[in-house]
C-alpha positions, -999 to +999 in steps of 0.1 A: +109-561-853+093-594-850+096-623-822+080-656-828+079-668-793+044-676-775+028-649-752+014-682-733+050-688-717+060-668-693+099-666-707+086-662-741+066-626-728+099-618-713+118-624-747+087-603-766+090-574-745+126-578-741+132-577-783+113-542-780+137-527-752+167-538-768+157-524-800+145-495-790+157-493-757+123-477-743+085-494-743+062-468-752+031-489-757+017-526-753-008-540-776-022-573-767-049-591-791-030-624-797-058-654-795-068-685-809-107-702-811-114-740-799-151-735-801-174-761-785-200-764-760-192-770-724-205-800-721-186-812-748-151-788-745-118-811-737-097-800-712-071-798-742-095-770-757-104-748-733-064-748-720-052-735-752-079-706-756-073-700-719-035-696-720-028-679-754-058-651-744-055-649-705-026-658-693-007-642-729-023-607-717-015-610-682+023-625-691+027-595-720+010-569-696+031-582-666+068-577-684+060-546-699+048-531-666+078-535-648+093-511-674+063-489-674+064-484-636+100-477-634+098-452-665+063-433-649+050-438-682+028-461-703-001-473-726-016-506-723-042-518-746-060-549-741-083-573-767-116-584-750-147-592-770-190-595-770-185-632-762-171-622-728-191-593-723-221-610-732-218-647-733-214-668-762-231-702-760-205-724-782-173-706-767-173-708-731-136-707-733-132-680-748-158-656-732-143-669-699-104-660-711-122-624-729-140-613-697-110-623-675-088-602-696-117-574-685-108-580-650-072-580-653-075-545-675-097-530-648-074-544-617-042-532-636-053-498-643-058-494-610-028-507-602-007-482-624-029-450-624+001-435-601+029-445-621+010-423-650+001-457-666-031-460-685-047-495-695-077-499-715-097-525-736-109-526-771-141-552-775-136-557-817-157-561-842-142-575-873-132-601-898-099-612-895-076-647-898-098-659-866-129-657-879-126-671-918-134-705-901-170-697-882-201-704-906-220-674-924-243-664-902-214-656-874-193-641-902-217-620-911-220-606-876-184-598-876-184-585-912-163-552-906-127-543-917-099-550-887-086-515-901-112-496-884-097-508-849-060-495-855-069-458-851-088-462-815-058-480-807-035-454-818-052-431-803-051-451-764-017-452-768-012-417-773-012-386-753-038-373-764-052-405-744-033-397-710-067-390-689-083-420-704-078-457-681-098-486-673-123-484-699-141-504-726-146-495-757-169-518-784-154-504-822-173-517-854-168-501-885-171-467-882-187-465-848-172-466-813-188-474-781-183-470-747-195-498-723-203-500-689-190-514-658-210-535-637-231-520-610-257-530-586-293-525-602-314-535-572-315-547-534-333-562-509-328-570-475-344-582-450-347-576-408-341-616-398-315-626-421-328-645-452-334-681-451-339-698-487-377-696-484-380-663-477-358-652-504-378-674-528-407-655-521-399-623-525-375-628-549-396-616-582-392-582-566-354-580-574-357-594-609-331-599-636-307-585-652-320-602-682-291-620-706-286-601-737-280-629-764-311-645-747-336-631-773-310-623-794-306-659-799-337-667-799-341-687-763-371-694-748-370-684-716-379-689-687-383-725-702-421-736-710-437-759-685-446-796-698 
């Protein structure tokens, strides 16, 4: 049953999820990987641009996921799906609006699992690899990054929204092609503290013994870093 309303308005979520439940009259399962692409650098990005790639991906997901949870909580039951992507999870040097919107949308899957893990509720994200609509515009070298068929994504989806997925919440899972992968969630790697409190001196020289959790696009890229001296 389609709706052409925006997920980036509030009342046009309300109407999306709304069509569903008067059709059907239950909401078994939300799907949310509506988005668009403004691609620029950030020093160059227009408000304009990184509003549009910030409301049709962030606030869409968190207006879609908000309807459909009041029906979900009420009902005890529920799958969730989310859309994030590498470019959040990883950085993307020519889409800082879009890695921002993607790896909010982490956030907000995490913080809404929790949220309805006891209303039997599970929400999870799928980071996608493949060529779609979206991606026809970005030059060859990115297309070929992303060459995979979109069909390879429907049956990890089918399968979170399924009961066979019921012990399953607040995950990420990376699908290309014919491979899925489970990612991580952040965690401290290292620490060090110290008796007197630190003072910026201090910390700067002893900082080498933390480290870095090195970017990695970095070398993927092809960055030299850290940056040569003159």
């Amino acid at each position: 049953m389609p709706n052409a309303d925006s997920v980036a308005a509030w009342d046009g979520a309300a109407r999306l999820i709304g069509t569903a439940l008067e059709t059907w009259g239950r909401l078994d399962a939300l799907v949310t990987c509506a988005g668009i692409l403004r691609d620029r650098m950030v020093f160059n990005m227009s408000e304009e641009e990184w509003d549009a790639v910030i409301a049709v991906h962030l606030k869409g997901t968190f207006n879609c996921v908000r309807h459909a949870c009041t029906h979900m909580r009420e009902r005890r039951y529920g799958r969730i799906v989310t859309f994030t992507s590498t470019a959040g999870l990883e950085g993307s040097p020519g889409q800082p609006n879009y890695s921002a919107a993607k790896e909010g949308i982490v956030g907000l899957t995490r913080s809404t699992a929790l949220a309805m893990a006891k209303y039997g509720v599970t929400v999870n994200c799928i980071s996608p690899t493949a060529e779609t609509r979206m991606t026809e515009r970005l030059p060859d070298g990115r297309r070929a990054q992303a060459a995979a068929p979109p069909e390879a994504i429907a049956p990890v989806v089918a399968f979170l929204a399924s009961d066979r997925a019921a012990h399953v919440t607040g995950q990420i899972l990376h699908v290309r092609g014919n491979q899925v992968s489970l990612w991580s969630h952040p965690a401290p790697i290292r620490a060090i503290t110290s008796r007197e409190g630190w003072t910026p001196e201090a910390l700067a020289d002893v900082y080498d013994t933390l480290g870095q959790d090195r970017l990695r696009r970095i070398d993927a890229l092809g960055i030299t870093w850290p940056p040569r001296s003159s």
